[in-house]
C-alpha positions in Angstrom: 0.0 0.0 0.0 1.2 3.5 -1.3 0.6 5.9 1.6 -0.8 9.3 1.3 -2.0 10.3 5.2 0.7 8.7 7.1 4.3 9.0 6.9 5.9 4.8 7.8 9.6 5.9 8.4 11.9 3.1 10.1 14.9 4.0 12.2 17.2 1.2 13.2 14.1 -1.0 15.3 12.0 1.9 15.8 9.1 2.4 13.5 7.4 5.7 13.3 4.0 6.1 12.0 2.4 10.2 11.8 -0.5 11.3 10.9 0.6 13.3 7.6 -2.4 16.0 6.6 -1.0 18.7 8.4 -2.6 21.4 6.3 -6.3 19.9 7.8 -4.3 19.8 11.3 -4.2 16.1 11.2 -7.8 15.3 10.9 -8.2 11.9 10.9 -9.9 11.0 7.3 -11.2 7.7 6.2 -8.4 6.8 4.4 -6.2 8.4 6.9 -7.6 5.8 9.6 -7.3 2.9 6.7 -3.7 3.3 6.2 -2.7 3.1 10.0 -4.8 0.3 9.9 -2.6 -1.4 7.2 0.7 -0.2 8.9 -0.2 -1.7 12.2 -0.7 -5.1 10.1 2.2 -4.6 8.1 4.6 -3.4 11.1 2.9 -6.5 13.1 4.3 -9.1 10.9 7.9 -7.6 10.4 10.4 -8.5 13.1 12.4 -5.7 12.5 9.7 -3.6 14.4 10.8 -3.9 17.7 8.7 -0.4 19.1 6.0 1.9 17.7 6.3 5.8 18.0 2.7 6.8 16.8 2.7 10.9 15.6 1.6 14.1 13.5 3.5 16.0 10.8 3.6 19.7 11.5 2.1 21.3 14.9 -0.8 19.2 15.7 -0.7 15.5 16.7 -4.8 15.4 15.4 -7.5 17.4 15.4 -9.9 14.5 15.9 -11.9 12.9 13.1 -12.5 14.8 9.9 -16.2 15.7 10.8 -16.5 17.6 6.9 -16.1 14.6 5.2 -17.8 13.1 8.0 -20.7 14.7 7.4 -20.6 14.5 3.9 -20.4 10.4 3.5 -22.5 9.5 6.3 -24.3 12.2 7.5 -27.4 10.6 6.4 -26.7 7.5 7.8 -29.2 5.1 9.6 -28.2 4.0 13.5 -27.6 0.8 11.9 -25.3 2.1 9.5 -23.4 4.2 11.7 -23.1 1.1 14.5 -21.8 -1.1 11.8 -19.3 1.6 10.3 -17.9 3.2 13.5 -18.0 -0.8 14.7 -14.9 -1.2 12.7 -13.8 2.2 11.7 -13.9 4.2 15.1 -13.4 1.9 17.5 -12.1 -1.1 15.3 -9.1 1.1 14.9 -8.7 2.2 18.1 -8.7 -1.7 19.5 -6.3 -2.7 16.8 -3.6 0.3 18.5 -4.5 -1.2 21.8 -3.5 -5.0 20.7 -0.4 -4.6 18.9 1.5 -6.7 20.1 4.6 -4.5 20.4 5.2 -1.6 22.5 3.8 1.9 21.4 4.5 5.2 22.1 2.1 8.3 21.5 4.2 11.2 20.2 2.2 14.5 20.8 2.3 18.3 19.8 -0.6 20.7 19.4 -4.2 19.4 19.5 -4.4 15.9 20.8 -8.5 16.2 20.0 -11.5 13.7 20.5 -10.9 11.1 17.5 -7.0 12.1 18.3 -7.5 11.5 22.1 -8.6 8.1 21.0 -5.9 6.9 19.0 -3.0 8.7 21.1 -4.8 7.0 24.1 -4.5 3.4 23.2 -0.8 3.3 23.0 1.1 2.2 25.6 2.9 5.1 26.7 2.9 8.8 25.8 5.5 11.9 25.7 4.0 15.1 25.0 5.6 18.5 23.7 5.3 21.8 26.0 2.8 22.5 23.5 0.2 20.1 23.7 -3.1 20.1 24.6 -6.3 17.6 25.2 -10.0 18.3 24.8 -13.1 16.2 24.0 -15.9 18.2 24.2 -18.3 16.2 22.5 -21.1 16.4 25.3 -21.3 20.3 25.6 -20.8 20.2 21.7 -23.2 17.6 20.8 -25.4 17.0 23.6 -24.2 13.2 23.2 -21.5 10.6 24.7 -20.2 10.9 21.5 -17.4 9.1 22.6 -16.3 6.1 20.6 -13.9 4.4 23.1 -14.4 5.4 26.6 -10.9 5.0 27.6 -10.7 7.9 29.5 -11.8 6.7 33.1 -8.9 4.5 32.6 -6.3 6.7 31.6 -7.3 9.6 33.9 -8.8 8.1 36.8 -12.7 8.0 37.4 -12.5 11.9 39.0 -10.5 13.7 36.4 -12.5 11.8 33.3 -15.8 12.5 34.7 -14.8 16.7 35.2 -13.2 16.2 32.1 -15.8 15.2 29.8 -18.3 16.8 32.0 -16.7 20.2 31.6 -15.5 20.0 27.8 -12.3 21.8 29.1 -8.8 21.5 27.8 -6.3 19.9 29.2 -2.8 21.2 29.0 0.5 18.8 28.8 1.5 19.5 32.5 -2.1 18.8 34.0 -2.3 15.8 31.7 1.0 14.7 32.9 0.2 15.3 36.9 -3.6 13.5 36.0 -1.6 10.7 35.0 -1.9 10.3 31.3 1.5 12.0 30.1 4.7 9.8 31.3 6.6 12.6 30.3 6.7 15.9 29.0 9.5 17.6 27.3 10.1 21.0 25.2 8.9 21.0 21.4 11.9 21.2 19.9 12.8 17.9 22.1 9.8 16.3 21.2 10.7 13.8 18.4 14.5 12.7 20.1 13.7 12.3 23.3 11.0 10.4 21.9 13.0 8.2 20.0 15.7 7.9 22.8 12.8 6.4 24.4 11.5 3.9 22.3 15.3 2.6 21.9 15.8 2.0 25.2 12.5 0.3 25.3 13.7 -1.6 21.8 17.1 -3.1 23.8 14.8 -5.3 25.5 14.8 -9.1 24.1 11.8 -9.0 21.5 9.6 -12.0 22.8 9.7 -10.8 27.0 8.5 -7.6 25.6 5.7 -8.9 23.6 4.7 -11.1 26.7 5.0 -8.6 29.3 2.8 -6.6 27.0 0.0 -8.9 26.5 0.0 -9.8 30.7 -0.5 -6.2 30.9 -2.9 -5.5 28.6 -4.6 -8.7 29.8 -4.7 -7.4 33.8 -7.1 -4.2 32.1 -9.3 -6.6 30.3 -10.0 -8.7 33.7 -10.5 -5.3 35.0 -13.1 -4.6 32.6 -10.8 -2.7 30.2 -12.7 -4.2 26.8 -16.1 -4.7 28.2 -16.1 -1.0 29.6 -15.3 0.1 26.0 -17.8 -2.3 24.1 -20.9 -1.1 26.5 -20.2 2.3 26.2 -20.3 2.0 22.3 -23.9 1.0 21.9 -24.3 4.1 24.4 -22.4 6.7 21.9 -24.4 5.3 19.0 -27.7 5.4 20.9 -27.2 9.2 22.6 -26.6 10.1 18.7 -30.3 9.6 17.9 -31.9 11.3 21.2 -34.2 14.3 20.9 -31.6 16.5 22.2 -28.7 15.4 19.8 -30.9 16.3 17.1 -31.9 19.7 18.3 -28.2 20.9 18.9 -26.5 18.6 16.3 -26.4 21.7 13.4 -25.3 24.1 15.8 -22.9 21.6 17.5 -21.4 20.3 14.7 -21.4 23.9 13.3 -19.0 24.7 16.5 -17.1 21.4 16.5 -15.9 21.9 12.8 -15.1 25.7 13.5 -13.1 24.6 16.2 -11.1 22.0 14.0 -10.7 25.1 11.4 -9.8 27.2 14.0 -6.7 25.0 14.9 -5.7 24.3 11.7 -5.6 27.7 11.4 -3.4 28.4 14.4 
């Protein structure tokens, strides 16, 4: 596959994968989704991968999922349709970063937004610029727990997510590092070495104790509740889309929601 949305660059056993449409800040397009897809698959099977770095060209990590084109392919969708595409798209994506089988690290600058909170979410670790921020405003924007993976309870703590997604506020790199997401955050211009000086340290590590240490861990979430939380919740997201309320707000929100995205690609 000929990539056009995501850069594949290898460096020594680090591979790094970014998020290449830095012109729509990142925006995570259909395609754009499809071809991480098919570099997770193709970076699984080659044992020259030893770690993931998962990134953005440019000043944004993402903006979240490309609501124009969004809008445009499926805005007239049925709940059926949208529970059978976002099945696999949305979350199907999102459960694929979480079960790689090697370890990944989230590389963030900029917006780290919604869709982009998802994806940056499910790796294993994350180092975040000076410069970053976090926001998923979904419920004050849409009136809906527009949320496709609910992976933020485990990632902030049951407190933080709820006045997080509650409040619709951003989250800057420090608060998201003293919350408990962020394992580390550096200066910008620091961003992509010390990020690499991570992943190969983590890379010196015999290749098959990694892979099993990973899967034990990823293994103590699910008896936690880890998958079933996130599977629940999604018949929830696709349910709150179709409520009286959604519909009432959804122009205006979705109005707002795709300003917003402008208004960062335009910063």
């Amino acid at each position: 596959m000929t990539y056009q949305d995501i850069t594949y660059e290898m460096i020594g056993p680090v591979l790094r994968i970014c998020h290449n449409r830095p012109k729509m800040a990142n925006a995570e397009s259909e395609n754009l989704l499809a071809e991480i897809d098919d570099a997770l698959e193709r970076a699984r099977r080659d044992d020259n991968v030893r770690v993931l770095i998962l990134g953005g060209v440019g000043k944004h990590f993402s903006a979240g999922h490309d609501l124009v084109e969004g809008m445009a392919k499926r805005g007239q969708y049925t709940p059926e349709e949208s529970w059978l595409w976002e099945s696999e798209h949305y979350l199907g994506n999102a459960l694929r970063i979480w079960d790689f089988p090697k370890p990944t690290i989230a590389q963030v600058q900029g917006a780290c937004v919604a869709g982009g909170f998802m994806v940056a979410n499910m790796c294993d670790l994350m180092v975040a610029a000076d410069d970053a921020f976090f926001s998923d405003p979904v419920v004050h924007s849409l009136a809906a727990a527009s949320v496709e993976a609910l992976l933020h309870p485990w990632v902030l703590g049951m407190r933080k997510a709820k006045e997080f997604l509650y409040t619709g506020q951003r989250l800057n790199a420090s608060e998201a590092k003293e919350w408990g997401m962020v394992n580390h955050v550096v200066p910008r211009a620091e961003l992509e070495d010390f990020t690499l000086q991570l992943a190969e340290r983590i890379a010196q590590a015999p290749p098959i104790g990694l892979r099993l240490m990973k899967r034990s861990l990823n293994r103590s979430y699910d008896i936690m509740g880890f998958r079933n939380s996130l599977m629940a919740h999604f018949d929830t997201h696709i349910l709150s889309t179709e409520t009286a309320e959604h519909h009432k707000l959804r122009s205006g929100g979705m109005d707002a929601s795709m300003n917003t995205a402008k208004k960062v690609r335009q910063d």
